[in-house]
N, C-alpha and C positions, 0 to 999 in steps of 0.2 A: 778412410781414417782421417780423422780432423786434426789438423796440425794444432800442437796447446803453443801457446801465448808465455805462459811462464814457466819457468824450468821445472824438468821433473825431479821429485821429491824419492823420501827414503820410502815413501808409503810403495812406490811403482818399483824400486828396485828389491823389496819385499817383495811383493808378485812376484815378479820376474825368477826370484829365490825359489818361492812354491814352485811354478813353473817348469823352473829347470828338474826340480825333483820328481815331480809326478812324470814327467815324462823323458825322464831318466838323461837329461843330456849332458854332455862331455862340456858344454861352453856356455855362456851367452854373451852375445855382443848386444847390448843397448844404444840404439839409435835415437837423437833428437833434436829438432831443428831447433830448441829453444835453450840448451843445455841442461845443465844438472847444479842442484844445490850443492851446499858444501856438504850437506850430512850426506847426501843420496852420492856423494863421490866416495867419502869416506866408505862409509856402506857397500857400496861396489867395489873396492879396491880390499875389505878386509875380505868379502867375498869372490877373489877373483870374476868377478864381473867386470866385463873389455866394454868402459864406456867411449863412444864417437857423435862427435857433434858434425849434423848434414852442413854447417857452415865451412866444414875444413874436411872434410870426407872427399874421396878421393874414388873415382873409378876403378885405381889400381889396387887399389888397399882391397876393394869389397870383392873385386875379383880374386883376392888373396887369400879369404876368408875359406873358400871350400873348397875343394877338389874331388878331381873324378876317381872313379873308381869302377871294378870289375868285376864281377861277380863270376 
């Protein structure tokens, strides 16, 4: 996957939106090395969308993110 250049927009945090729907998920965290617009934060924040930029992302954070479980 090619890392972008200029911050992701509201157009990717839409996807992301679809996304979570069709495949019914409980979360999504947005990850990017280049940040997020103001509208694409707005937008994620009115949608519960967990935005993290790879400049300040943390090993401990992402390991925090999931956990095990038992079936």
């Amino acid at each position: 996957m090619p890392l972008h250049q200029s911050p992701q927009d509201v157009k990717w945090i839409e996807e992301l939106m679809g996304r979570r729907l069709s495949l019914r998920a409980d979360a999504i965290i947005a990850v990017s090395n280049s940040g997020f617009t103001e509208g694409a934060s707005l937008k994620a924040k009115q949608h519960g969308i967990i935005l993290r930029d790879l400049k300040t992302l943390t090993v401990q954070e992402i390991r925090a993110w999931g956990f095990s479980t038992r079936v």
